[in-house]
N, C-alpha and C positions, 0 to 999 in steps of 0.2 A: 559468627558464621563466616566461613573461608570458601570463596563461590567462583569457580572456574569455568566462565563462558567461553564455551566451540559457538565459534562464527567465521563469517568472512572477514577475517584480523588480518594485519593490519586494516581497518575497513577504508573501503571506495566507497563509493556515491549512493549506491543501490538499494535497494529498500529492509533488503535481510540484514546486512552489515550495518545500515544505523539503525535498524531496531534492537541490534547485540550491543554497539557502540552505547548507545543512549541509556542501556541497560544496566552498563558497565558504567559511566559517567555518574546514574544517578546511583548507585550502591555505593560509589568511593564518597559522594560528595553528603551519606547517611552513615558515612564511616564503616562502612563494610569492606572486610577484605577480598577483592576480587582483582583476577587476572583474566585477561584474555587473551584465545590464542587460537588459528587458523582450526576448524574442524577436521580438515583432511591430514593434518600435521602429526602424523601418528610418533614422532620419535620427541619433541616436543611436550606432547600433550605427557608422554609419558614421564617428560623429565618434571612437569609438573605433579602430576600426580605421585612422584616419589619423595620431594619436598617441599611441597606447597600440602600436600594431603588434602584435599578440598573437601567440605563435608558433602557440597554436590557439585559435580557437571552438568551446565546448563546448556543443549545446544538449541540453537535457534536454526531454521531450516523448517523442513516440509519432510513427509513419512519416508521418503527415500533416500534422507540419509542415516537412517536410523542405525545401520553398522558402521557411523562414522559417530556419533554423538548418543547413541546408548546404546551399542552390543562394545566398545570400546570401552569405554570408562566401566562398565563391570565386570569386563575380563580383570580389571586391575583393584579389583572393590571399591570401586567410585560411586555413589549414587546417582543415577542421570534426572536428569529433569527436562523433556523435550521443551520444547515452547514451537509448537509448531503452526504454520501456515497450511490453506487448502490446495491442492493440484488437480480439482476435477473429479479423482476416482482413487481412492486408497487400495492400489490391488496388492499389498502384501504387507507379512510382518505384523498382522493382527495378533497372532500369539504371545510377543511379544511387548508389543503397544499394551495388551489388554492384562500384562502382568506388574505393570507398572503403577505404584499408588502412588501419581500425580503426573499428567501430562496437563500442560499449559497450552492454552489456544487464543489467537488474538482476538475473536467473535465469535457471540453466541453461533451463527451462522455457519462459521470453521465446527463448532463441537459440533451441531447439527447434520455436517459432512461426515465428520468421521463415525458417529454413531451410527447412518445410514450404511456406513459401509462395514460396521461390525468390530467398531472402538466403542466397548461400555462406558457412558457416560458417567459413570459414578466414580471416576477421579478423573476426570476434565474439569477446568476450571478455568474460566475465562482472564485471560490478563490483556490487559489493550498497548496498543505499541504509543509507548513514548514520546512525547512531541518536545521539542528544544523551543521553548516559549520564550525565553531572552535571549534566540538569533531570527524567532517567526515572528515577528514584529510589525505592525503597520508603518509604513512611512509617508510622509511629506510626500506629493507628488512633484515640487520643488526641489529634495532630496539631491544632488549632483548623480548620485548612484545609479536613484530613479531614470532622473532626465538621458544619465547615458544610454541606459538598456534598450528603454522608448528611441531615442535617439539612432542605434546601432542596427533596430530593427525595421527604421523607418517607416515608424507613425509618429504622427502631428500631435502635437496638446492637444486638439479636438477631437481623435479618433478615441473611439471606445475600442479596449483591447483584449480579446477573448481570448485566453491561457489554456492550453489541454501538454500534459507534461507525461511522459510515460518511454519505455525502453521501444516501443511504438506507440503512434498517435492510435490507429484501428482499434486495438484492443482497451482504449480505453475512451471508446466513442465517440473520436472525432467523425466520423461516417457519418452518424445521425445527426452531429451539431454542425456540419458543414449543410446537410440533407435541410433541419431546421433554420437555418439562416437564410437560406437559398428563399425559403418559404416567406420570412419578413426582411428581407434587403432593401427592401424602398419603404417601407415602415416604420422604420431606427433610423438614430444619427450614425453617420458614417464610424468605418469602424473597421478594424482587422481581426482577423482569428490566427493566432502563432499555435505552431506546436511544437515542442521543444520535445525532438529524440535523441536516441540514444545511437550515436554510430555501429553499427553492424550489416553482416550481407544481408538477412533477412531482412531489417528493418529499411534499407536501401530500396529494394522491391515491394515491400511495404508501400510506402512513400511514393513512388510512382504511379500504382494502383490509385493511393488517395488522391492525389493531384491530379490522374482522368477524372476522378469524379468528381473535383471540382471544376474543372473546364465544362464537366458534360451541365454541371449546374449553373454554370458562367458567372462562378464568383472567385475562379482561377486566379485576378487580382487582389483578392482580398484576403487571399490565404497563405500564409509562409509556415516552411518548414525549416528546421532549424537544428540541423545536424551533426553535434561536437560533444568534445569529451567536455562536462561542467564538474567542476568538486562541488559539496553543500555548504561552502559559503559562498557561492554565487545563487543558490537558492532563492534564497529568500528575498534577492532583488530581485530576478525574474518574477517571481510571484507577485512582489509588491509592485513591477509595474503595471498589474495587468488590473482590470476595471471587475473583469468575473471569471471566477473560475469553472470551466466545463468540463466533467468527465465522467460522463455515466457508462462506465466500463462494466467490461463484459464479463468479466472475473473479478471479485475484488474481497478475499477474506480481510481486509479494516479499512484500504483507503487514508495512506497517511498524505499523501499529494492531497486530498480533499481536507485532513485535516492541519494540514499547515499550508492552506490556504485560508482556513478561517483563521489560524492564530493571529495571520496577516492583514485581517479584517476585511477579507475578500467573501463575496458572495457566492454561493456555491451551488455548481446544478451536476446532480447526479441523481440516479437512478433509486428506486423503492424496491431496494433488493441488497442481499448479500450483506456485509460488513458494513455497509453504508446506514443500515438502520439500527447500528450500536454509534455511531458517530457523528450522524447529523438529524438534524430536527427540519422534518419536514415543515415549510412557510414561516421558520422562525431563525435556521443558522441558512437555511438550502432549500432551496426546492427541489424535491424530488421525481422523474418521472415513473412512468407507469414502467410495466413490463408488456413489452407489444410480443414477445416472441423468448421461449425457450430453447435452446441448440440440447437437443437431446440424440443419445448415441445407443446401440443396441448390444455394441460389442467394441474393444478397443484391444489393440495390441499392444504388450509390454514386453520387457527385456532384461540386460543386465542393470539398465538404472534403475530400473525396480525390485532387484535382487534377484533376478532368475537368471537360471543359467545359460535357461535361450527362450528365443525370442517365441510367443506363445499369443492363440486368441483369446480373451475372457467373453464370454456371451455372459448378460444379464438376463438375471430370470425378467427383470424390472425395468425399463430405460429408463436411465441415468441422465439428468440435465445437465450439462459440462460450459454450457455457457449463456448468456442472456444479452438480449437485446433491450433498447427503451425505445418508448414511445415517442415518434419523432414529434407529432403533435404537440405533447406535452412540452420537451424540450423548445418549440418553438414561442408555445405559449409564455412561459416562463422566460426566455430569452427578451422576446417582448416588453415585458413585465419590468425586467432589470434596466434594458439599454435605455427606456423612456423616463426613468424615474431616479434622478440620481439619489436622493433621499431614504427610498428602499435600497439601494445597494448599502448604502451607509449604514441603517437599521441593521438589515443581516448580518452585516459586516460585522459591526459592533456584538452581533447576538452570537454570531461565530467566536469570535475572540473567546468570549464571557465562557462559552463550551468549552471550550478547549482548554484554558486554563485551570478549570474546575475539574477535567475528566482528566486532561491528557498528559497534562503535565511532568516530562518524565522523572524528576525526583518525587512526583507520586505516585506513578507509575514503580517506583524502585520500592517505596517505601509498602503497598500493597502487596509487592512479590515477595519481601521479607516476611509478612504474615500472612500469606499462602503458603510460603515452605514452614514458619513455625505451626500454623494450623493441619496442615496436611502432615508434613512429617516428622514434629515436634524437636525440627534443628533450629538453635536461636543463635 
């Protein structure tokens, strides 16, 4: 099998490019011949497909790039195989999507999206993103690594360290864990919440917003944000310094921050919704909270990044949920739960690991996609 993944190649840090990367990592190291290469890279891709001849292109991405990663590779008689992410509302390019015998999704919940929007489910097939289990590792809290990070971001070997990691903190639920904490602050041992962004303008503004709300909760000391370019080998130290991981986001078709948080044998609190209930086990890897609130929309506007030629309203016959809140309760409850008992954190921890290794694994992860495309489309 000769398998040419469109991704974000050379990949950065972000969540689309090392679910390509990881993809690519575990096919080479199951002895598959695979290349990868930029999906936008149209002169490339081509010099590819003239002698590499790949039996498929695989691209990873979400339904909007779909004339970069499958109307491309079959103008040149390539077989695409999408592997896609959710964006809320699939408003085009059903025809297309729905002529395809195999499009990959990373959660039942992702298929669940696209059928509602009018992707026949009868060649979707779930594949889960990848986890690098020999770099998401638990460490010594003695570690040098460790001691730096803790060290850098100044907390004490006594503070307990609440992790929320994301391209913003908001959308993946620092709001509500700042909201929850505020609720047991004199409860818990002492303790910081870090949230590692991503630099950008939006996220700048962002970040300002969360930081009123922490003052207006007056736990504006206990809060740090933390805003630089990181690669993913600095990952899995931030992660391993922190005590629990929190992020009941608001969008999440898999949640691999939550899941290379367990690999890291960290305990995990996210939400009873979305990608999150293919990946974690409620009271056993994570607790999960409730859903207090759906974000649902009536009508949205779309453009050329979704292939139109101009910019147009879609009115749903149906309102459409596009984003979800959790239950701040819950998260406090659970918050609780962890900060008081180091013994349970350890439990989950360990029960995260155990998950992850078993599901996520990305050379199993490689080796499932290999008999998905020999079972779907009978290339070996």
């Amino acid at each position: 099998m000769k398998v040419l993944l469109l991704y974000d190649y050379p990949p950065g840090p972000g969540g689309l490019a090392t679910q390509g990367d990881l993809l690519c990592k575990g096919l080479l190291e199951i002895g598959v011949d695979v290349h990868g290469v930029h999906y936008e890279s149209e002169q490339e891709k081509e010099w590819y497909y003239s002698w590499f001849k790949p039996d498929v292109a695989v691209g990873i991405g979400y339904w909007g790039y779909t004339p970069q990663i499958i109307s491309h590779p079959q103008k040149f008689g390539v077989h695409p195989v999408p592997w896609l992410v959710a964006d809320g509302y699939i408003a085009n390019y059903q025809q297309v999507l729905n002529a395809l015998p195999l499009i990959l999704v990373t959660s039942d919940w992702v298929k669940e999206m696209y059928v509602r929007d009018g992707i026949s489910g009868n060649n979707i097939e779930v594949l889960p993103v990848g986890c690098d289990t020999d770099a998401f590792i638990p460490h010594n809290k003695e570690d040098p690594k460790i001691l730096a990070i803790r060290e850098s971001l100044a907390i004490t070997p006594d503070q307990l360290m609440i992790l929320t990691v994301g391209g913003d903190a908001a959308s993946k639920g620092a709001q509500e864990v700042m909201r929850a904490l505020a609720m047991i602050k004199d409860k818990v041992p002492d303790w910081k919440y870090v949230c590692k962004v991503w630099p950008q303008p939006r996220t700048d503004l962002q970040n300002l917003a969360d930081m009123e709300l922490a003052t207006e909760l007056g736990i504006e000391q206990k809060v740090t944000y933390v805003t630089n370019i990181t690669s993913r080998n600095f990952m899995p130290y931030l992660i391993g310094a922190c005590d629990i991981y929190a992020a009941p986001s608001h969008l999440e078709g898999f949640g691999m921050l939550q899941v290379e948080a367990g690999a890291c044998e960290k305990p995990v609190i996210s939400m009873k919704a979305m990608g999150m209930l293919d990946t974690l086990v409620d009271g056993e890897t994570a607790y999960l909270a409730g859903v207090a609130e759906k974000i649902v929309v009536n009508e949205v506007w779309v453009g050329d990044e979704s292939g139109f030629a101009d910019k147009q309203k879609i009115i749903f016959k149906q309102p459409r949920t596009v984003d979800y809140r959790a239950n701040v309760d819950d998260i406090a409850e659970y918050l609780l739960k962890l900060m008081n008992d180091p013994l349970l954190r350890k439990k989950m921890g360990e029960a995260g690991r155990k998950q992850v290794t078993s599901h996520f694994d990305y050379r199993k992860v490689a080796v499932q996609f290999v008999q998905l495309i020999n079972r779907k489309l009978g290339i070996s």
